[in-house]
C-alpha positions in Angstrom: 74.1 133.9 86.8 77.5 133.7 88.9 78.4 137.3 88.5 74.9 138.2 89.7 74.3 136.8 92.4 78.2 137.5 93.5 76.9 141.0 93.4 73.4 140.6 95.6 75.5 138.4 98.1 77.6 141.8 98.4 75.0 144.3 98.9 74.4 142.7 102.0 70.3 142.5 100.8 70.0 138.9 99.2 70.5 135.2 99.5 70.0 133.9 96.0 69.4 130.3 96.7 68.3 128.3 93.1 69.8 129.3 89.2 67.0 128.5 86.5 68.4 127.9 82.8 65.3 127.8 80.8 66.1 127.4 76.8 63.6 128.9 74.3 61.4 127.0 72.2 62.6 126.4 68.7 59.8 128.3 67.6 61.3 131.3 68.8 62.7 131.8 65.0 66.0 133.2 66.1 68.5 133.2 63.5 71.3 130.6 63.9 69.0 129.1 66.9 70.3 125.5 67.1 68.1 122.4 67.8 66.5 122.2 71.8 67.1 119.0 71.8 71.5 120.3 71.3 71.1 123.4 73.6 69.3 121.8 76.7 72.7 119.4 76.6 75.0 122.2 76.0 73.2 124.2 78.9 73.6 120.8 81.1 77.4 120.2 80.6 77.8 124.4 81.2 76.2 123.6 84.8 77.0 120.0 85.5 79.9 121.3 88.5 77.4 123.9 89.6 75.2 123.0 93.4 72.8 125.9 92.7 71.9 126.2 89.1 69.3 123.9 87.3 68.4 123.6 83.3 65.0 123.2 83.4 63.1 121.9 80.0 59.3 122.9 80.2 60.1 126.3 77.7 61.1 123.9 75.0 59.2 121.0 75.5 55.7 123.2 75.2 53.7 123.2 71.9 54.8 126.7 71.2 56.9 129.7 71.7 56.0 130.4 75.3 56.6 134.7 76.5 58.9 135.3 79.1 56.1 136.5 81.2 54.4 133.1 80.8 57.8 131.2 82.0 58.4 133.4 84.6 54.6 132.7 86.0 55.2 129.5 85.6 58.2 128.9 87.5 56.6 131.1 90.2 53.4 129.1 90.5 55.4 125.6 90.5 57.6 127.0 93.4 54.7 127.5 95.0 52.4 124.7 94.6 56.2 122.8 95.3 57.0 124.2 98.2 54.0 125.7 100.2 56.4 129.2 100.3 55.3 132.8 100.2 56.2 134.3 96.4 55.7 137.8 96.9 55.5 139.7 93.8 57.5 143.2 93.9 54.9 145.5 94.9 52.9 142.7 97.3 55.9 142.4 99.9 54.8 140.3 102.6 53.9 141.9 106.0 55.0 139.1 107.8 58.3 138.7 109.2 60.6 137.1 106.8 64.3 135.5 106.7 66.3 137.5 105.0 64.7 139.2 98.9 64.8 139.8 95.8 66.1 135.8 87.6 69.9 136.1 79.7 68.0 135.0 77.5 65.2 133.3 79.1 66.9 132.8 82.7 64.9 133.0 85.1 66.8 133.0 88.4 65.2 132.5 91.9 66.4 134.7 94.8 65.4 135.2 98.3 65.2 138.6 100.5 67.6 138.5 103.9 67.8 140.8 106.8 70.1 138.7 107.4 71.6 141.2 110.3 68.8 140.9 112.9 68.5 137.2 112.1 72.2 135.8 113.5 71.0 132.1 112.8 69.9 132.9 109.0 72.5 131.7 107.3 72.2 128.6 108.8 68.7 127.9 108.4 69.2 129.2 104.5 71.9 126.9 103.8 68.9 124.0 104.3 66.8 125.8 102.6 69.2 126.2 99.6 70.4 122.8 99.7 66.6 121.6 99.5 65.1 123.9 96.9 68.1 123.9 94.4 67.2 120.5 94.1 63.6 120.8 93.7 63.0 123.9 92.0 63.0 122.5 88.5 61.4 119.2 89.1 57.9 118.1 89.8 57.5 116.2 93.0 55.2 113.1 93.2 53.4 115.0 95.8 50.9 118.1 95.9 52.9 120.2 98.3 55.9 120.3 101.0 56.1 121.7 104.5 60.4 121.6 105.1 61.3 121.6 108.8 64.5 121.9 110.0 64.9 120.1 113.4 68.8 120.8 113.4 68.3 125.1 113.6 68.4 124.9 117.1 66.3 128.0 117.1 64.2 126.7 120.3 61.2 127.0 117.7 60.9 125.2 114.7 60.8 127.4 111.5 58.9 125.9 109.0 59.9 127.1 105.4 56.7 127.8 104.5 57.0 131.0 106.5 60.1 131.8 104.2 59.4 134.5 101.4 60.8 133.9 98.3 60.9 135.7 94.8 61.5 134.8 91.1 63.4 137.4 88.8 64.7 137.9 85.6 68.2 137.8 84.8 69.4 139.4 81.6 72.0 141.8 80.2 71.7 145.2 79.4 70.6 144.5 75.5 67.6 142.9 76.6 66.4 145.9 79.3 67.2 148.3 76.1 65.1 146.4 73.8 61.9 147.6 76.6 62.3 150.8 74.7 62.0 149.8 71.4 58.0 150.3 70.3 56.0 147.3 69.7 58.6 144.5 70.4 57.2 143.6 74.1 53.9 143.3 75.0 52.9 146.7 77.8 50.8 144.4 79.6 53.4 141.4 79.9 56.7 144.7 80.4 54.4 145.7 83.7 54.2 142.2 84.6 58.1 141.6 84.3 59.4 144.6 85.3 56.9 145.6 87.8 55.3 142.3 89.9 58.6 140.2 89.2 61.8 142.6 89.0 65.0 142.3 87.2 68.7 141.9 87.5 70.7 143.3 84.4 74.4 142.5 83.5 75.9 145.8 82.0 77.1 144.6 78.8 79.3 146.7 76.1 80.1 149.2 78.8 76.3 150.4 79.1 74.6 153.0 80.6 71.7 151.6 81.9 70.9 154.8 83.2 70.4 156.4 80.7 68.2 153.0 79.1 65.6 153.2 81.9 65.2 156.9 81.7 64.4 156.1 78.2 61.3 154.6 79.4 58.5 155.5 81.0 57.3 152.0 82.4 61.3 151.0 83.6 61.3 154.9 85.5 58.4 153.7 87.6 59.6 150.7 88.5 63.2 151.5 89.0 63.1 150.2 92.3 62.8 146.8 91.3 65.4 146.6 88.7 68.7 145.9 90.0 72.1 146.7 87.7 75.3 144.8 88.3 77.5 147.6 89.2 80.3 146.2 91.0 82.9 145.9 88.2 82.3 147.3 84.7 85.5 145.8 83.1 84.4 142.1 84.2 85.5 140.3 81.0 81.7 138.3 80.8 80.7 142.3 79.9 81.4 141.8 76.5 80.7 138.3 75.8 77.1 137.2 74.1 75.4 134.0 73.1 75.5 135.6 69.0 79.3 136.8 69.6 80.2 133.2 70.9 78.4 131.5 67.7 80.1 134.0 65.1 83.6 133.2 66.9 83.1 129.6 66.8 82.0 129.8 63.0 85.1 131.7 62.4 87.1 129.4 64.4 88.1 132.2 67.0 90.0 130.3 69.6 89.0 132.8 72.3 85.8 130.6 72.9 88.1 128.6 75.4 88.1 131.7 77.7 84.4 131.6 78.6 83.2 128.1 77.0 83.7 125.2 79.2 85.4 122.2 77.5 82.9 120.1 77.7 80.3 122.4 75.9 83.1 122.7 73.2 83.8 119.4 73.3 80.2 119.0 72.5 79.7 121.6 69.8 82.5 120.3 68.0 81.1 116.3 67.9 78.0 117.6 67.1 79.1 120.0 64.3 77.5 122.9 65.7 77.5 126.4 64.0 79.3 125.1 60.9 79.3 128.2 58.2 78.8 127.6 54.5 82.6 127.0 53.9 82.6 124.5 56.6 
């Protein structure tokens, strides 16, 4: 989440202003898959310093295994309904002027588009906007819907955030946008959802030629455009590190876990006795 939106800060294109960590459903039957109830704290201690990224529960706490098309519309509909914003899907941009766009394993993070060069005054309207919706972007409100004002821009006219267009997008690395190729494993109808009214933004992981993945596929050639690789530096030491690489170190009692663990979460997974093999 950090490294990516480091990267669309840098192209000059995007102010990513919210972080969704949204854990899978136990359901999800993956192998070595730990307990909700253990992840969602583990996920909260990983974030607890962070102003901009939220752990939200409603993927685990639903009756089933929900698709990753059916969290990302919801997130996207309770923005909306939240905040009274424009969520423009990819190919549906918004003819109206707008303030600067553009979400892992089931992270959904929330971005917004900024021109921010013909708006010299963006940044600070955005920083209200981000202060306000990072807060708010995982939580239900006791009321139906929000109209933020901010009497401090000095703009001469108030800019109401409604007017503001916002965007949800998938974050994930570069195994996930590979497994799009694999026959049968993803629903077409939910890929063309993802990949073409949402968008993406991939990590490279392993050194990987994403490239050469989306020329693979037909569906990720069409919608290049809208998915957005990570580019600006391929030895970042995150490249090679995975949620099943981190469990198989920690089961092996690879010490290297304290380079991209936080203490806390370790901490945590060692009261809990987490990811214990056989031999214990």
């Amino acid at each position: 989440l950090e490294r990516a939106r480091d990267y669309l800060h840098k192209t000059g294109r995007f102010i990513v202003i919210g972080g969704i960590v949204s854990p899978v459903h136990d359901s999800y039957g993956k192998q070595g898959l730990v307990s909700s109830r253990h992840r969602l704290i583990m996920c909260q201690l990983a974030v607890q310093n962070s102003d901009w990224i939220r752990v939200d529960p409603w993927e685990c706490y639903q009756d089933t295994w929900q698709t990753t098309c059916s969290v990302l519309e919801h997130h996207r509909d309770l923005m909306k309904r939240v905040t009274g914003c424009i969520l423009s899907n990819v190919n549906t941009p918004s003819m109206t002027p707008v303030i600067g766009q553009p979400q892992n394993e089931n992270t959904q993070p929330m971005y917004q588009n900024s021109n921010v060069s013909t708006k010299p005054t963006a940044a600070k309207i955005l920083g209200k906007v981000g202060e306000s919706l990072s807060r708010i972007c995982c939580v239900r409100p006791p009321v139906e819907r929000f109209t933020f004002v901010d009497e401090n821009a000095n703009l001469g006219t108030v800019m109401r955030y409604e007017e503001i267009e916002l965007r949800i997008l998938l974050l994930c690395g570069s195994d996930l946008l590979e497994s799009f190729c694999i026959p049968g494993l993803w629903n077409e109808a939910d890929m063309e959802v993802i990949v073409g009214d949402f968008g993406i933004v991939v990590v490279p992981r392993d050194a990987a030629d994403t490239d050469r993945i989306m020329n693979h596929s037909s569906l990720l050639r069409k919608y290049k455009n809208n998915i957005m690789v990570v580019k600006d530096d391929i030895n970042h030491p995150m490249s090679v590190v995975s949620s099943t690489k981190s469990r198989l170190a920690l089961q092996h009692g690879d010490g290297h876990v304290v380079d991209y663990l936080s203490q806390p979460v370790i901490d945590y997974i060692l009261k809990s006795q987490l990811y214990i093999n056989a031999s214990g």
